[in-house]
C-alpha positions as CSV (number, residue, x, y, z in Angstrom):
1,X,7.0,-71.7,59.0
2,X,3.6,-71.3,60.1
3,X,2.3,-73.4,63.0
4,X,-0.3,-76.2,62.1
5,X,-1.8,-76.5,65.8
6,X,-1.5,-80.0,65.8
7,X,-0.9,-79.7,69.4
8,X,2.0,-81.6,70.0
9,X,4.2,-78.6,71.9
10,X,1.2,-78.0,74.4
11,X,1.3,-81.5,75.9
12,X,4.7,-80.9,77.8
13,X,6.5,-82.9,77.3
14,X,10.4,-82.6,76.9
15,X,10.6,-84.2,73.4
16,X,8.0,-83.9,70.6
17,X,7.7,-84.2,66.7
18,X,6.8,-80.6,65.2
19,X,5.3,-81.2,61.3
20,X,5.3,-77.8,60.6
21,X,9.4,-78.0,61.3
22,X,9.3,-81.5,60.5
23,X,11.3,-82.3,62.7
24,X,11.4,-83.4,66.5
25,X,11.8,-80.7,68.7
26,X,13.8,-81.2,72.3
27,X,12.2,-78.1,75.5
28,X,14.7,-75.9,76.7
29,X,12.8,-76.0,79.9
30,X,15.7,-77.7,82.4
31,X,13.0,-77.2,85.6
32,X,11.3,-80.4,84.5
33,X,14.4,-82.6,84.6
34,X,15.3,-84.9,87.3
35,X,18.2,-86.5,87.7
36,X,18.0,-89.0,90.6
37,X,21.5,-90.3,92.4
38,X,22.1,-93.3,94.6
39,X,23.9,-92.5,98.1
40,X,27.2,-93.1,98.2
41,X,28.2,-96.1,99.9
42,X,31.6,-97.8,98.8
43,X,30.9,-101.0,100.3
44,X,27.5,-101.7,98.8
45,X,28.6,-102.4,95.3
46,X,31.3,-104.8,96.5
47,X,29.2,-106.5,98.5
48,X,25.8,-107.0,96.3
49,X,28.8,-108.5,93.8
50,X,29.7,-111.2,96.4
51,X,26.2,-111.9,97.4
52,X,25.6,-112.7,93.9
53,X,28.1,-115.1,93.8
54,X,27.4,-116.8,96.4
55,X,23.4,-116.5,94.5
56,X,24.9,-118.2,91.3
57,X,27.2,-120.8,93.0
58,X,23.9,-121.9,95.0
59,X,21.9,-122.1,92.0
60,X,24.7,-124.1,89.9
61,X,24.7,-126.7,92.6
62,X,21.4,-127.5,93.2
């Protein structure tokens, strides 16, 4: 397999198609991912789901 310098792996980015492989390649390089998580709160989600209720009930009676 000899490399075609087509340039794709030099972009950086974590997924990209190799046609010397032919095939798409996923970098091992776990520095660049970000996984982003909501605070905790136990009450929010119970209450956005009322508040949305009350949002549709509104809506169906006008």
């Amino acid at each position: 397999m000899e490399c075609l310098n087509c340039g794709n792996c030099q972009q950086g980015e974590m997924v990209y198609y190799c046609p010397a492989r032919n095939d798409f390649v996923i970098s091992q390089e776990l520095d660049r991912v970000w996984i982003k998580e909501r605070p905790s709160n136990p009450n929010s989600d119970e209450e956005d789901h009322v508040h949305s209720k009350k949002k549709r009930r509104l809506r169906k009676s006008s």
